[in-house]
N, C-alpha and C positions, 0 to 999 in steps of 0.2 A: 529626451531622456532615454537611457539605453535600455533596453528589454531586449525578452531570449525571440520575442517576434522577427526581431534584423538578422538574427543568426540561420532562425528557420526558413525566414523567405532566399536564402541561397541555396536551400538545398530542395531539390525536382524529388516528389513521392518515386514516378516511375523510370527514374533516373538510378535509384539507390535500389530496386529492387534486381535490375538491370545487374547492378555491381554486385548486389551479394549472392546472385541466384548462378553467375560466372564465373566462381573461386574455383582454384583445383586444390587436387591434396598438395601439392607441392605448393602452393600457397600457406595452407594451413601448418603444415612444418616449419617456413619459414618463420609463421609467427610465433610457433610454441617454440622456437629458438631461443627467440628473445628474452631478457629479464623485464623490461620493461614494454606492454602491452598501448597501442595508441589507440584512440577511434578506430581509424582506418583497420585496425589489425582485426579492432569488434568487429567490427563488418564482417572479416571473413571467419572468425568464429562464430558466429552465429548464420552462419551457410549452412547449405545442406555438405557442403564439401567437407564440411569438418565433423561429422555425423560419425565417423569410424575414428575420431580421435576421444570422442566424449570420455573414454577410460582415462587417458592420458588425461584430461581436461580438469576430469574432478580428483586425479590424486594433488594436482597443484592446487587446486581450487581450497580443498583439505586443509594440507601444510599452510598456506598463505592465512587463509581464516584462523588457523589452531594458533599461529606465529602473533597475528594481531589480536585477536578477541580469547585465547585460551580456549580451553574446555568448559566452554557457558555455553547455556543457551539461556534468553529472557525469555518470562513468560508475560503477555500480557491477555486482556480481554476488550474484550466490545463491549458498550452499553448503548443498547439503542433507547434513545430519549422519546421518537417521534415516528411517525411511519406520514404524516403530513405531508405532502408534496404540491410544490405549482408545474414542477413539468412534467413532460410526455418524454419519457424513456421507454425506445420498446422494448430492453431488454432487463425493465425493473420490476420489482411486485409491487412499489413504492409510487407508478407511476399513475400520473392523476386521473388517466382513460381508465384505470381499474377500481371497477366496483367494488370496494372494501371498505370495512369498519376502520374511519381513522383514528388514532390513539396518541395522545401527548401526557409526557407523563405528568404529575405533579409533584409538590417540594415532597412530600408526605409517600407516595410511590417511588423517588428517585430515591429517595432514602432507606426505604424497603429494600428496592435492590443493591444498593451499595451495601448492607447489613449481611444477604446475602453471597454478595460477591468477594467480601472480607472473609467471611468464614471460609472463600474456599483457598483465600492465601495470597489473595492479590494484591499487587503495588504500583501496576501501573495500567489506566484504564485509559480505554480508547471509545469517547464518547461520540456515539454514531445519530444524524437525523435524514427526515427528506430535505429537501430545500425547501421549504418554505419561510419565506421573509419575513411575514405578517405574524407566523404562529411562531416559530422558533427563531426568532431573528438573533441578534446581538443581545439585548434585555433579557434574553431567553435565554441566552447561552453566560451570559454573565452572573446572574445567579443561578443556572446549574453549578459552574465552578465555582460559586461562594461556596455553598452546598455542600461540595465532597470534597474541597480542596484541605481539609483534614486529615481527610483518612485515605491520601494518595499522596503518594511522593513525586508521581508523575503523570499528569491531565494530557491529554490528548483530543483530538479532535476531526471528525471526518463528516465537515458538514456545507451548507452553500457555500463558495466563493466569497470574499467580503472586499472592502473597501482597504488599504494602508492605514486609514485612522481606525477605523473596526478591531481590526488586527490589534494595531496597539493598546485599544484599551482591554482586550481580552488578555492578553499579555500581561498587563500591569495585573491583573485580574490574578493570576497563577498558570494562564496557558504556557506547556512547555513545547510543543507539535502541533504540524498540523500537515493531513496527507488531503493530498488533493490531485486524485486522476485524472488525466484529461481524457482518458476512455480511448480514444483514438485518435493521431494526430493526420488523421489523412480529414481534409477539412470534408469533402465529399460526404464521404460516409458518414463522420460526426453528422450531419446535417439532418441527413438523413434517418439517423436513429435520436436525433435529439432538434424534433419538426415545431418544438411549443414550449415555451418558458424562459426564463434566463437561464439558462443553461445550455441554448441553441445558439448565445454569444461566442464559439470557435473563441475567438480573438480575449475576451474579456476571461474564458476559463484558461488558457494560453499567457498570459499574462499575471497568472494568480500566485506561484511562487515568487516572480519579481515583485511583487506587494510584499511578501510574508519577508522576503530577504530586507527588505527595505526598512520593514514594522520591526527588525531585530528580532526573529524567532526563531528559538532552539534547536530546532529539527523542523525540516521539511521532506513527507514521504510524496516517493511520486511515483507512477505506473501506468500500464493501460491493460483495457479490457481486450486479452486475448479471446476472440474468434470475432469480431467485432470485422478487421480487416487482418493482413498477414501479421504475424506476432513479428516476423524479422525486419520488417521494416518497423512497426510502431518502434519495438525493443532499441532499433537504433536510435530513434528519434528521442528517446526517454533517457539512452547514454547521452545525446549527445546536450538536451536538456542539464541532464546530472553535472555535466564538465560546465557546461555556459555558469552556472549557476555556483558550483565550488568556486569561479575566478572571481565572480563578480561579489560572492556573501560568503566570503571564506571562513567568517568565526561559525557558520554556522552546521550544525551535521543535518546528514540526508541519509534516508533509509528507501528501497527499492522491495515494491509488492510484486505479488506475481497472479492477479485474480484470471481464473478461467470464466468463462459462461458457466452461471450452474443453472437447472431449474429453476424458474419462478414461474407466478402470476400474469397471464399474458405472454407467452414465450417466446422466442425468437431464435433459430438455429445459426449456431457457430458455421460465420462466410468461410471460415478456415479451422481445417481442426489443428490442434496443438495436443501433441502426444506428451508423452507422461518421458520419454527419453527426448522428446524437445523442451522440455521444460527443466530437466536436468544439464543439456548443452547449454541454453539461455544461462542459469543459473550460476555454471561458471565459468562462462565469458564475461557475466559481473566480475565477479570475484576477480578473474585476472584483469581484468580493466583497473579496478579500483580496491585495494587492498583495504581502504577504511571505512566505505558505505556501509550501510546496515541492511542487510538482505530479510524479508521477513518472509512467513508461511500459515497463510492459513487455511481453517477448517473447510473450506473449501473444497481440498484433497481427502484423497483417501486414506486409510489407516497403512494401508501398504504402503505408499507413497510416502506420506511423511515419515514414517519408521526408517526409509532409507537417505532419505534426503538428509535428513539430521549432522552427519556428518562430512557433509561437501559445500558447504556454505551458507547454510542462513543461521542466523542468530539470534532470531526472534520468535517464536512461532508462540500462536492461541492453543486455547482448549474448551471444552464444552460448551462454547460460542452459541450464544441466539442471536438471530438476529431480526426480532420482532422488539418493537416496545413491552417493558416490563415484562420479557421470558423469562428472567429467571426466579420470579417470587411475587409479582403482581400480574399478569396475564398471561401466562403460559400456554395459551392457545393461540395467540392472536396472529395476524398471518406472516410470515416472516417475506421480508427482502428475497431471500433466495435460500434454496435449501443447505444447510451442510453437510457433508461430506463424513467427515470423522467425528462421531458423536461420543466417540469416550470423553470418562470424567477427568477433570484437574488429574486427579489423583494416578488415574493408569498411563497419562501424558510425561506425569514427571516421572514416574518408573523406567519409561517408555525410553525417555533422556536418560536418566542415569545408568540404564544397563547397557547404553555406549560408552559409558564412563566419562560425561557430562554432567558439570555441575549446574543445577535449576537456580538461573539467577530470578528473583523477585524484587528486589530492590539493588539500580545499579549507581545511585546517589541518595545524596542527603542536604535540600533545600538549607535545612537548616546550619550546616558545614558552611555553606558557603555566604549565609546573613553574616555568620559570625566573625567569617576571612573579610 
């Protein structure tokens, strides 16, 4: 059976860093010549060599986005169900070596919080747990979306890896996404910060979007944790993912995160740091890579950061994100995943979008349009 596994074992981690750390500007010109942007050309925008084109980079980045997606931006949220975990992440609050109050929500709390999260205007929620199998398995995650699949037009999901037949009955369910990072694709280091649990499987997390292509799902998000190991190599590894995976499950869309290290519980310092102007060259050597991915932004950042970023390529971004069980109306102390960043409200978020002259999309379908087609 074909997986992105056959694609990655041809390509050497200290092979490609080799190549992208060796570009000149005369490189990088050569590529922004082009109309059409390949891999190869990624590589060398995402160099340091192309660090003094990043202007030139994001007025295309712009244009390209405004051409395909107009003046939107979607707004979604997190809802984290569980803080439960079976593994050793060193760089989670989530992880099971950390002494904490664990918390799952129930039908009667998830409900609270959906009640909550409607009144601030939401349509599409991104249901967040730890991995644990036992506590939030499949039965756990199928009737949360019994649950709230009313009052969203769009379920999401950021939770363990699963099986192909998993997948599908969640599907059949009303799942329409599902993001799933591999944190870092340099197998070493994965190892290393993931020493206990299913989740130390490299291979079986590596494998997990070719399940979901397979199980016919909507949208598949995919990323890695910048400072983990170098951003410019993962970032390649994650294009070159994105491309294996549109030939292979072409009905399907794919949207591209961008998470940094932030604080938690049990810390662990960024192997490489990732600047706020490399996060902006990454961002749109997306965008010219792939004119149709869905670029997203979260609370993560800072209010500065996302204020500017808004208009050079992402089309999704959150707002007054928790990221504990039941933070926003059942346990609002309780300890979060990681801290965020930009803690404004809904409401100063979407100002925030339209005084670039962006319209706040909240709902960008309608389930029911298409029972009826």
């Amino acid at each position: 059976m074909n997986n992105f596994k056959n694609t990655f074992d041809l390509y050497d981690w200290d092979q490609l860093e080799k190549e992208i750390y060796g570009f000149s500007a005369a490189d990088v010109k050569t590529v922004l010549s082009k109309n059409k942007i390949t891999l190869d050309d990624f590589k060398i925008l995402i160099s340091p060599a192309a660090k003094p084109f990043i202007e030139e980079m994001a007025q295309r980045s712009s244009a390209i986005t405004k051409k395909r997606f107009g003046n939107t931006i979607q707004m979604y949220l997190p809802m984290y169900l569980s803080n439960e975990c079976q593994n050793i992440c060193t760089y989670c609050g989530f992880s099971m070596t950390n002494k904490i109050k664990r918390k799952t929500l129930s039908d009667k709390e998830i409900l609270d919080e959906v009640a909550h999260i409607k009144r601030l205007g939401y349509d599409h929620i991104l249901l967040v747990t730890g991995e644990a199998n036992r506590t939030v398995g499949v039965s756990y995650l199928k009737n949360a979306i019994n649950l709230i699949q009313s009052h969203f037009s769009n379920i999401s999901i950021e939770v363990q890896p699963l099986d192909q037949e998993e997948y599908e009955n969640l599907i059949e369910e009303g799942l329409y996404a599902v993001l799933v990072y591999q944190e870092t694709y340099h197998k070493a280091t994965y190892k290393t910060h993931h020493p206990k649990g299913k989740k130390s499987n490299f291979d079986y997390r590596l494998d997990t979007p070719d399940r979901l292509g397979r199980a016919g799902i909507h949208k598949i998000g995919l990323g890695a944790l910048f400072g983990l190991e170098d951003w410019r190599v993962d970032s390649f590894y994650t294009a070159l993912h994105l491309k294996y995976l549109q030939k292979n499950y072409w009905k399907t869309k794919y949207s591209i995160s961008f998470p940094r290290l932030r604080p938690h519980q049990g810390d662990v310092m960024p192997k490489v740091e990732m600047t706020d102007s490399d996060l902006v060259q990454l961002i749109c050597a997306y965008r010219l890579l792939d004119e149709d991915v869905e670029l997203s932004m979260s609370t993560r950042e800072s209010e500065t950061f996302r204020n500017n970023i808004v208009n050079l390529g992402i089309t999704s971004i959150s707002a007054e994100s928790k990221t504990n069980p039941g933070g926003y109306a059942v346990e609002p102390e309780s300890l979060e995943q990681f801290e965020i960043s930009d803690e404004r409200s809904t409401e100063e978020i979407k100002q925030m979008i339209q005084s670039q002259g962006y319209e706040v999309v909240w709902k960008d379908w309608d389930k029911s349009y298409f029972e009826i087609a």
